[in-house]
N, C-alpha and C positions, 0 to 999 in steps of 0.2 A: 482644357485638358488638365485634370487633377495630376499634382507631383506624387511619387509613391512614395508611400512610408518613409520617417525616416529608421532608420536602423543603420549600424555596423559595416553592412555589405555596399550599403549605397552612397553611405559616406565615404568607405574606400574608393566607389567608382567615381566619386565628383573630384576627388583628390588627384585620383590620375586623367580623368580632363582637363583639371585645371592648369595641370603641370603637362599635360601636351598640348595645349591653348597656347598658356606661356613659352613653348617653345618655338612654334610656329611664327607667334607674333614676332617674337622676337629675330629671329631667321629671316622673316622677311620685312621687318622695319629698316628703311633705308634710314641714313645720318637727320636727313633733311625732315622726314617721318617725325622722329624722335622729337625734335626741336621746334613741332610743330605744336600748336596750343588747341589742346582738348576741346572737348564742347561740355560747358557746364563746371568746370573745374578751372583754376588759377594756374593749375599744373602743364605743363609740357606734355605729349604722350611717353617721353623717357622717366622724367616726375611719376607722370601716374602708371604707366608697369612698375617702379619702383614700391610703391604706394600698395598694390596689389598684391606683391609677393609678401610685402611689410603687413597685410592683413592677415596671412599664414604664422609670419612670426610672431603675431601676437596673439595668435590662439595659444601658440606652444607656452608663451606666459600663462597666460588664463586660464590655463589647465590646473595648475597648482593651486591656485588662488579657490578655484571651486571645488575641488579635491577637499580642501583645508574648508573653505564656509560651508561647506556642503553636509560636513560633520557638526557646525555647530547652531545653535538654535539660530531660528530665522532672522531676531531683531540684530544679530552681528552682521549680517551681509547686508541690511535694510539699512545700517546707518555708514556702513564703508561705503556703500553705494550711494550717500546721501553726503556725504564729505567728496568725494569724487565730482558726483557733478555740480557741489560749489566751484570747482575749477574748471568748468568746463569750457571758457574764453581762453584757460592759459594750454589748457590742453588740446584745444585747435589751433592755437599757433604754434604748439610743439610739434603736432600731426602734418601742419603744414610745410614746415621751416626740414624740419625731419626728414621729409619726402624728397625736398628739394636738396639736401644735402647730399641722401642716402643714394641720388641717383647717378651723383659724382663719381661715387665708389662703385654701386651696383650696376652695369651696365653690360650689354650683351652677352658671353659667356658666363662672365662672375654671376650674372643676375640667377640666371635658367641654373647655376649649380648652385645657386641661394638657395632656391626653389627645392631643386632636387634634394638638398641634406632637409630641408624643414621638412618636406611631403616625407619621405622618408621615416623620420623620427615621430612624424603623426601618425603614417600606418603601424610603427612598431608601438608605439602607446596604443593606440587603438585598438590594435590585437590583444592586450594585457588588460584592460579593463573590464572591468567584471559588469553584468548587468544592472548591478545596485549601485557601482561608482556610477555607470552611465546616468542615472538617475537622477545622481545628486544634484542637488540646487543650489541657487543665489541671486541674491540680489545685483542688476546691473546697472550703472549709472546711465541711465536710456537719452543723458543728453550729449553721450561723448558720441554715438552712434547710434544711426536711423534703423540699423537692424539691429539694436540692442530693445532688446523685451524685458520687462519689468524685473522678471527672473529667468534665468537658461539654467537647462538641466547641461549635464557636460557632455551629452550629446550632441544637442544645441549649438554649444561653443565650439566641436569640431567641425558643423554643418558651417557655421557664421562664415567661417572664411573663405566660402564656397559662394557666399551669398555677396557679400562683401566684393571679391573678386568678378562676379558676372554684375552685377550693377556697375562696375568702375569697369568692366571693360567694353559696354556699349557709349561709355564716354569719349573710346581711342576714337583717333580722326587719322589714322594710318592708310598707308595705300593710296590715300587722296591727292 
């Protein structure tokens, strides 16, 4: 089964499954749930919902970043991108250590209203961007992340965290 198009409309809809996914899991993850360890990951399943939603907030960074590269010729995003993933060991133990912190703070209601302000603030971006912002490009450090593609248009970048999101949540080991 081919995915449709990406476009505007369908990026909205994956925004709000993701954030009525997240709500549900979270609803129904018991204490014991949470503090259970993933399949495939280092993380907890309370770590990795934490880690999930933290993939939404870093789209809302990356927005800007390609907003700005996406105006200027291609070899400024090809060597930011090339300075980035020189640090790609420090930057997964930030991604990592980050998670596990983040899950201290983020946790059941605070988490799902993480959620809700970020999804929020992406449909209202998302609405205001013009079909030539959507287009604009960059270069991506493709070794900070498996769904990172050489360059993402800023469409891309809203879709990622949709993509991002459904691969890390076949890792939960909840309800189990």
């Amino acid at each position: 089964m081919s995915e449709p198009p990406l476009d505007r409309q369908t990026v909205h809809e994956e925004l709000e499954r993701a954030r009525a996914t997240l709500h549900a899991l979270v609803a129904d993850a018991s204490a014991a749930d949470l503090r259970r360890a993933t399949d495939g990951t280092r993380w907890t399943n309370g770590q990795l919902l934490f880690h999930m939603v933290l993939g939404y907030m870093v789209v809302r960074a990356l927005l800007g970043l390609v907003r700005t590269f996406g105006r200027l010729p291609d070899g400024f995003s090809r060597v930011f991108a090339g300075a980035l993933d020189a640090g790609t060991r420090p930057f997964h133990v930030v991604n990592y250590l980050g998670s596990c912190g983040g899950a201290l703070v983020f946790r059941g209601g605070r988490l799902t209203r993480q959620l809700d302000r970020t999804i929020a603030s992406l449909h209202r971006h998302l609405d205001r961007e013009t079909d030539g912002s959507l287009a604009r490009r960059m270069h991506f450090p493709v070794g900070w992340d498996p769904f990172f593609s050489d360059t993402m248009s800023l469409l891309d970048v809203y879709h990622y965290g949709t993509v991002h999101f459904a691969f890390h949540q076949r890792q939960l080991t909840l309800g189990g």
